[in-house]
C-alpha positions in Angstrom: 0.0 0.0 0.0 1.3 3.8 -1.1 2.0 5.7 2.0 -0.8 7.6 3.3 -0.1 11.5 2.6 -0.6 14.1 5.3 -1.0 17.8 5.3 -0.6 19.6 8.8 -2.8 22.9 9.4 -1.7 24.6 12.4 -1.1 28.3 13.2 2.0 27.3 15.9 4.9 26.2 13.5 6.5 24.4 16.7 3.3 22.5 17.3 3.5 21.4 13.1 6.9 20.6 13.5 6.0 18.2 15.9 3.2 16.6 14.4 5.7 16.4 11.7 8.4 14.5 13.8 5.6 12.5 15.0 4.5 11.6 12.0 7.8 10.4 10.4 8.6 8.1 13.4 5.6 5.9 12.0 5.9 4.3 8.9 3.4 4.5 6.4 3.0 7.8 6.4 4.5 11.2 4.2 3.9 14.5 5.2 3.6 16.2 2.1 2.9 19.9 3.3 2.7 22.0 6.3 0.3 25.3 6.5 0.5 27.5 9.0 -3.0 29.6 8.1 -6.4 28.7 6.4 -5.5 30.4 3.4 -2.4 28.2 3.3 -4.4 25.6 3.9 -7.1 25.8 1.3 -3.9 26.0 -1.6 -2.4 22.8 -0.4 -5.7 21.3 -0.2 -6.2 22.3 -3.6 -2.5 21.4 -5.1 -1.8 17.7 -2.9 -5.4 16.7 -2.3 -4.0 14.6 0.9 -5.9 11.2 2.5 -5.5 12.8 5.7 -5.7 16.4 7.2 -4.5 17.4 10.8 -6.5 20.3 11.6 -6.2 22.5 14.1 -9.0 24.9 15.1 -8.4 28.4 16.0 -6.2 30.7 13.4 -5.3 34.3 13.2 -7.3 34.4 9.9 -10.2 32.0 10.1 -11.6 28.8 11.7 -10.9 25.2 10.8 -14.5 24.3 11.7 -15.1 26.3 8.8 -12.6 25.0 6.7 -13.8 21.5 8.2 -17.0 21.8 6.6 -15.3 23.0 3.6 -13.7 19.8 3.2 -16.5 17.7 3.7 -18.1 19.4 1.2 -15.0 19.9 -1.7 -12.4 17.0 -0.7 -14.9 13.5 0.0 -11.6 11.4 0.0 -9.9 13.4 2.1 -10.1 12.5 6.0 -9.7 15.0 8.9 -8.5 14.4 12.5 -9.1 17.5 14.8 -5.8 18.1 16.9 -6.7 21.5 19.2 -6.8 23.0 22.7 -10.6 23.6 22.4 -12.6 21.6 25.0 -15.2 23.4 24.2 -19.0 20.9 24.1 -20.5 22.9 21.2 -17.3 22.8 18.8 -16.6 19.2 19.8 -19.8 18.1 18.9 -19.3 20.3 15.5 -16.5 18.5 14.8 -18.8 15.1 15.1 -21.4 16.1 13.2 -18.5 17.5 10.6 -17.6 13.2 10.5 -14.3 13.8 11.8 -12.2 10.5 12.0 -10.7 11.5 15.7 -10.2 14.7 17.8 -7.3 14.6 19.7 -6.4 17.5 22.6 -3.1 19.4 23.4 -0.8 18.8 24.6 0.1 16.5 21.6 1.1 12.7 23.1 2.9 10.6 21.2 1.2 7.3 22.4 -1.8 8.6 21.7 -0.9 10.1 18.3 0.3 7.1 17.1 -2.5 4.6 18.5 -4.8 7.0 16.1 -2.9 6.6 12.9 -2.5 2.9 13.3 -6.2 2.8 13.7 -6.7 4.5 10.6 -4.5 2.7 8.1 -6.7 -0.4 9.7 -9.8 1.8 8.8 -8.5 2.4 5.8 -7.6 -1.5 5.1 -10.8 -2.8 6.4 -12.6 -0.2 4.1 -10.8 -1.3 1.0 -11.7 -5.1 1.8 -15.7 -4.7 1.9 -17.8 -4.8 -1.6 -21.0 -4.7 0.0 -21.9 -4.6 4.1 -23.0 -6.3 6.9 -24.0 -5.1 10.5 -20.9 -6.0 11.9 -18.7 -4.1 9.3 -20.5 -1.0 10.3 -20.1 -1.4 14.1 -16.9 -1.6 13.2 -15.9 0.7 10.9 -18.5 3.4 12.2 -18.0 2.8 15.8 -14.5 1.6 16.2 -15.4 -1.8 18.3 -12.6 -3.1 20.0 -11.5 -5.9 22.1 -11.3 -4.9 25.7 -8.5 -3.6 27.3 -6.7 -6.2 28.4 -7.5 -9.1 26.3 -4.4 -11.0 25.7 -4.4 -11.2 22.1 -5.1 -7.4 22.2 -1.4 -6.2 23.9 1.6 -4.7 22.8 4.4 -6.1 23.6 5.5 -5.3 27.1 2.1 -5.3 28.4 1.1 -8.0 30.7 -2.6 -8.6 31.4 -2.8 -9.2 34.9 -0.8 -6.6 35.6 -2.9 -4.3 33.4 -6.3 -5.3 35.0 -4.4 -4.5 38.1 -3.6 -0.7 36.8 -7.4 -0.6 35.2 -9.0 -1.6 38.6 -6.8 1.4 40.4 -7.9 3.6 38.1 -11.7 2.8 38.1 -11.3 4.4 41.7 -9.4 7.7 41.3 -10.7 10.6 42.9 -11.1 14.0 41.3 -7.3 14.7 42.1 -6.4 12.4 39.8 -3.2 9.6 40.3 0.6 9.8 39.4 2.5 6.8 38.3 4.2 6.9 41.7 1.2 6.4 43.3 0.1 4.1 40.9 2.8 1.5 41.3 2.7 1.9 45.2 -0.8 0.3 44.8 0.0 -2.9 43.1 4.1 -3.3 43.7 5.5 -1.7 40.5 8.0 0.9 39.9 7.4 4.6 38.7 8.6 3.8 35.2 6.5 0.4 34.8 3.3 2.0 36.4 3.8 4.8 34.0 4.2 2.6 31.0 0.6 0.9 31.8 -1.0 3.9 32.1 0.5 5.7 29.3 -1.5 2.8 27.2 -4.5 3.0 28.6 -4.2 6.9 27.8 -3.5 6.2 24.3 -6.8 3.5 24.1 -9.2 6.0 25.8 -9.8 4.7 28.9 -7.7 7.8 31.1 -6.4 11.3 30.0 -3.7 13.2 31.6 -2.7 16.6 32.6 0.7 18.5 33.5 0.6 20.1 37.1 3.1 22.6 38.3 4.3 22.2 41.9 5.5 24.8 44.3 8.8 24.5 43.0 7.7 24.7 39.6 8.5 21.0 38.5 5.9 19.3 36.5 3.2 16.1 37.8 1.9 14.2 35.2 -1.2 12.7 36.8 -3.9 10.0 35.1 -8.1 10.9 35.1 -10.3 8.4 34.1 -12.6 9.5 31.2 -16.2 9.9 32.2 -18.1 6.6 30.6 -14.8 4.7 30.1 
C-alpha cells in the first residue's frame, strides 16, 4: 500500500513541527505539506489533495470548523482528524457532526498520536476489503469496536494482562485529584517507570487522559483521570 499523505494545518509552527516529527517516526505515512494559516491551507488542499488532514482549530485568519466543513463538502476522499486546545462541548460536537475521524487535545502525546494513525490505516484497510456490508462491518468501521482492554491477544508487547487489570481496577477508583505513576505503582508493587508505562496505554486507548501540574517549586506532575463513561 502507497504511504498515506498528510498535510498539517496549524497556526504554531513548533506544534507542526512536531506533528511532523511525529509523523515520520511511524511508517506508512509522508507528510507532504505543512500550512500555517487557512488560506495556506485551502492551496495545499487544492494542489496535494492529501488522504489525511491534521486540523487545528483556531487561526489568526479564520476557523478550521469552517474549513472542516469545507472539506467535507470539496475534498470527500480526504479524511480529517481534529488536533486542538478547544474543549469546548458545542465545537466538539461540530466536529462530530462534521464526521471527523478523531479529535485529539493538546498537549500532543505521542502514544496517543500514534494509537490513532495505526487505527486509521486499519480503517482504511478494512474499508478497501468490503464490496458490500453487513451489521458487523459497520459497528466496526463506524463505531470503532474493540477488544477490551486487556485481552491478551489485544497487547503490545510489554504489556502483561494481569498486571494491566491491576492498573485498570486502580484507576476505576481515582478521585477527582487524579493519580501519578508513583502512586500508581505503590498500589500494586511496581516501579514509577513500569506503572507509568501501563497507564500511558491505557491513555493512548481512551480509557484515562492526563494533565501536567506545576508544583510549588515549579517541576511538573503528570497525573492519570479516568474519562467519564470509560
Amino acid at each position: 500500500m502507497e504511504p498515506i499523505q498528510i498535510v498539517i494545518i496549524e497556526d504554531d509552527e513548533k506544534i507542526a513541527e512536531i506533528q511532523r516529527i511525529f509523523t515520520e517516526k511511524i511508517s506508512g505515512f509522508v507528510v507532504t505539506g505543512i500550512a500555517n494559516s487557512i488560506r495556506e491551507g485551502e492551496e495545499m488542499l487544492r494542489v496535494l489533495q492529501p488522504d489525511l488532514v491534521l486540523l487545528d482549530i483556531f487561526f489568526p485568519d479564520g476557523n478550521g470548523i469552517e474549513l472542516l466543513w469545507k472539506i467535507r463538502k470539496e475534498y470527500k476522499k480526504t479524511d480529517i482528524v481534529l488536533i486542538t486546545a478547544a474543549k469546548e462541548r458545542d465545537i466538539f460536537q461540530e466536529a462530530l457532526r462534521g464526521g471527523v475521524f478523531d479529535y485529539i487535545l493538546k498537549p500532543l502525546n505521542f502514544t496517543r498520536f500514534q494509537n490513532m494513525l495505526n487505527r486509521y490505516v486499519e480503517h482504511r484497510k478494512k474499508l478497501q476489503k468490503i464490496t458490500t456490508i453487513n451489521q458487523s462491518d459497520v459497528d466496526i468501521l463506524l463505531h470503532q469496536e474493540k477488544k477490551k482492554v486487556g485481552s491478551k491477544d489485544n497487547l503490545p508487547k510489554g504489556i502483561d494482562p494481569i498486571t494491566l487489570q491491576k492498573i485498570d481496577k486502580i484507576v476505576e477508583r481515582i478521585s477527582e485529584e487524579g493519580i501519578n505513576a508513583e502512586q500508581a505503582g505503590e498500589k500494586i508493587g511496581v516501579s514509577r517507570t513500569t506503572s507509568r508505562r501501563y497507564l500511558e496505554y491505557l491513555v493512548a486507548n481512551g480509557v484515562v487522559r492526563a494533565d501536567l501540574f506545576y508544583g510549588t517549586l515549579g517541576r511538573p506532575e503528570r497525573r492519570y483521570f479516568r474519562i467519564s463513561g470509560s
